[in-house]
C-alpha positions in Angstrom: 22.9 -1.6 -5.3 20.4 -0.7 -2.1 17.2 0.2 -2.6 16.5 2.3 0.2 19.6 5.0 0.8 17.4 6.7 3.7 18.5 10.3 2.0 15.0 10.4 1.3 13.8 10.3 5.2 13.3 13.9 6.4 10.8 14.4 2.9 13.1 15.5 0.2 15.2 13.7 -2.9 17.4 14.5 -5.3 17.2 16.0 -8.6 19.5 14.6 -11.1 22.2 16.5 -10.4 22.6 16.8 -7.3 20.1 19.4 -6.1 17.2 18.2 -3.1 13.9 19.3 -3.2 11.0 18.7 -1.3 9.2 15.5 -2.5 6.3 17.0 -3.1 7.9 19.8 -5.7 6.7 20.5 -8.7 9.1 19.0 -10.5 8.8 15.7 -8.5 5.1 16.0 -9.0 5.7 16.1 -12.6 8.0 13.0 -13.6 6.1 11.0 -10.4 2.8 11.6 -12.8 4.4 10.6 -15.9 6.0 7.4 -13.8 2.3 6.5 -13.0 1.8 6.6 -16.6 4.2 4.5 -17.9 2.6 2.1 -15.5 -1.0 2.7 -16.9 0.4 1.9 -20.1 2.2 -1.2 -19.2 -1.2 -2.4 -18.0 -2.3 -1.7 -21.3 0.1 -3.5 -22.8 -0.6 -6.5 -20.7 -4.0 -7.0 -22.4 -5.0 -9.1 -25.4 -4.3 -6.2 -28.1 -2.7 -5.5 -31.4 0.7 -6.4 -31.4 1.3 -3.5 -33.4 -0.7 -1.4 -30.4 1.8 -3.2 -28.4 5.3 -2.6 -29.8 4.2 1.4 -30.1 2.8 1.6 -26.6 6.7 0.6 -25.9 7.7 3.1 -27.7 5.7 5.5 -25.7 6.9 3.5 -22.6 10.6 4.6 -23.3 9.4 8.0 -25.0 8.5 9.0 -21.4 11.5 7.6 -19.4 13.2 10.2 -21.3 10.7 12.9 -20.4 11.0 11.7 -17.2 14.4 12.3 -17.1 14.5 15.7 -18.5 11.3 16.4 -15.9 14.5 15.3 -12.9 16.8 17.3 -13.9 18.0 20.5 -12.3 18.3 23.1 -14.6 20.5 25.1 -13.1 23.1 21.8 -13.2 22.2 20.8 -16.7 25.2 21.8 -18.6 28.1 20.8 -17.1 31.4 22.5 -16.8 33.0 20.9 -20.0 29.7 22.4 -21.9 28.6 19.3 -22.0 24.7 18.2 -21.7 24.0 16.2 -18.2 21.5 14.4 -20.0 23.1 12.1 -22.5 20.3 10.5 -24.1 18.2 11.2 -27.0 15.8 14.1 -26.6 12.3 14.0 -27.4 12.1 14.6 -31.3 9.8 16.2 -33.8 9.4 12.9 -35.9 8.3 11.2 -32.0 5.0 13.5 -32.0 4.6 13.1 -35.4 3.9 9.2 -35.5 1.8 9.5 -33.0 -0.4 12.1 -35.2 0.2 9.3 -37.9 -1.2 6.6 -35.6 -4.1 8.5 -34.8 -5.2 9.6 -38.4 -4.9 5.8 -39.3 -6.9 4.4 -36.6 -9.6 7.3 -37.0 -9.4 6.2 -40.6 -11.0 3.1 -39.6 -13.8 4.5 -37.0 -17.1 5.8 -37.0 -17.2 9.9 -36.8 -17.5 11.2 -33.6 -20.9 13.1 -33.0 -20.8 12.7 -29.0 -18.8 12.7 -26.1 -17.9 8.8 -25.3 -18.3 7.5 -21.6 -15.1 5.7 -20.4 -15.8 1.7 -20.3 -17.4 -0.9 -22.1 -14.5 -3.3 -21.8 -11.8 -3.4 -19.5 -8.9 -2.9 -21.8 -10.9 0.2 -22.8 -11.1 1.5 -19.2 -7.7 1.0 -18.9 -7.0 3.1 -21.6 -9.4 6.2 -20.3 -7.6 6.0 -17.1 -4.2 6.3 -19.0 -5.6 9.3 -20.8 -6.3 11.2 -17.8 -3.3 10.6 -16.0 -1.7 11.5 -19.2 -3.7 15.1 -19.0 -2.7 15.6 -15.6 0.8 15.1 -16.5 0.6 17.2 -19.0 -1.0 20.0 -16.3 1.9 19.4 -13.8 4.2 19.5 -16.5 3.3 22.8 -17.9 3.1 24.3 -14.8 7.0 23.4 -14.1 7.6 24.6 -17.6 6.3 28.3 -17.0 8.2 28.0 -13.7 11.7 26.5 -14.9 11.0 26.4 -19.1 12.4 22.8 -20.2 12.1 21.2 -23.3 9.1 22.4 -25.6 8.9 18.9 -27.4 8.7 17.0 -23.9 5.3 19.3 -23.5 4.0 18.4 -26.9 4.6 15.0 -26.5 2.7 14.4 -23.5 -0.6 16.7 -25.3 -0.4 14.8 -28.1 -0.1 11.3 -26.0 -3.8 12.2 -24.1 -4.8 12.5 -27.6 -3.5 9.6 -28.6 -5.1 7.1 -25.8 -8.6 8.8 -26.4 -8.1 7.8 -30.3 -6.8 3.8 -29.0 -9.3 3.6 -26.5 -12.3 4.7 -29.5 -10.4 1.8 -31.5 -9.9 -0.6 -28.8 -13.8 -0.3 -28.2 -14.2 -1.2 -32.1 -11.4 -3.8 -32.1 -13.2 -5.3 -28.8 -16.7 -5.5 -30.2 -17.4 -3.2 -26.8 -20.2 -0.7 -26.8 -18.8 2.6 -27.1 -21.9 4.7 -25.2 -22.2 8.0 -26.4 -22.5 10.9 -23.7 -26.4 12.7 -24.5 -26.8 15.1 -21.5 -30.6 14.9 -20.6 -32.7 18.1 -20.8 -34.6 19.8 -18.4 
């Protein structure tokens, strides 16, 4: 199998489906961002962490291939003409958004309350984390902006809010883990 297929040359791609959009569609814009965050969380992954951190940032990993996929696909071609779903994989599930709200009562179990804001950094691995978060939020934006357009999936939308909340909690715990100084945010007065 090519790589290239040149289809792609005069700006536009293919949903999954069949149907060509513009590459810089919504819906393009919205499983490209959570692509770039499946990246930002192999990076993660890479670093000297909990292997238990590990194996669920995996999870996520595959969690958002299948958002992805929902993301690419055309509505309008979802169903085929047997009745069947297009999509034949598992859907995102309650129980998915729920072990992450798991994971991040347990780790918060185990950290100092918050009182402030926290400033990204203090460790790499940390940093790494942050920038996962916000790519996370701004799939999140792109996605629910495609979802009031062309409504998909209302756990796909959860999942990805309760995934920015998520990599705030593992960056907080990462810091601990680390021994990094988490620097809380104290806006100076006038």
């Amino acid at each position: 199998m090519k790589i290239y297929t040149k289809t792609g040359d005069n700006g536009t791609t293919a949903l999954f489906g069949g149907t060509r959009v513009p590459k810089h569609h919504i819906r393009i814009e919205s499983y490209g961002t959570v692509d770039e965050l499946n990246s930002h969380l192999g990076l993660i992954r890479d670093q000297e962490i909990n292997a238990h951190y590990k194996a669920l940032l995996m999870n996520v990993q595959d969690k958002l291939f299948t958002i992805g996929a929902i993301l690419a696909t055309d509505p309008e071609k979802a169903i085929l003409k047997n009745g069947k779903e297009r999509l034949n994989i598992e859907k995102i599930k309650a129980e998915d958004i729920e072990l992450l709200e798991q994971e991040m009562d347990a780790m918060n179990e185990a950290l100092p309350p918050m009182t402030h804001f926290v400033l990204p950094g203090g460790h790499q691995t940390v940093s790494f984390c942050h920038i996962a978060r916000c790519v996370c939020r701004r799939a999140e934006r792109l996605a629910s902006a495609l979802n009031d357009l062309e409504p998909f999936e209302p756990n796909a939308l959860m999942y990805l809010n309760r995934l920015s909340d998520y990599l705030f909690v593992l960056a907080r715990k990462l810091s601990q883990d680390l021994q990094a100084n988490e620097i809380k945010w104290i806006p100076e007065k006038h």
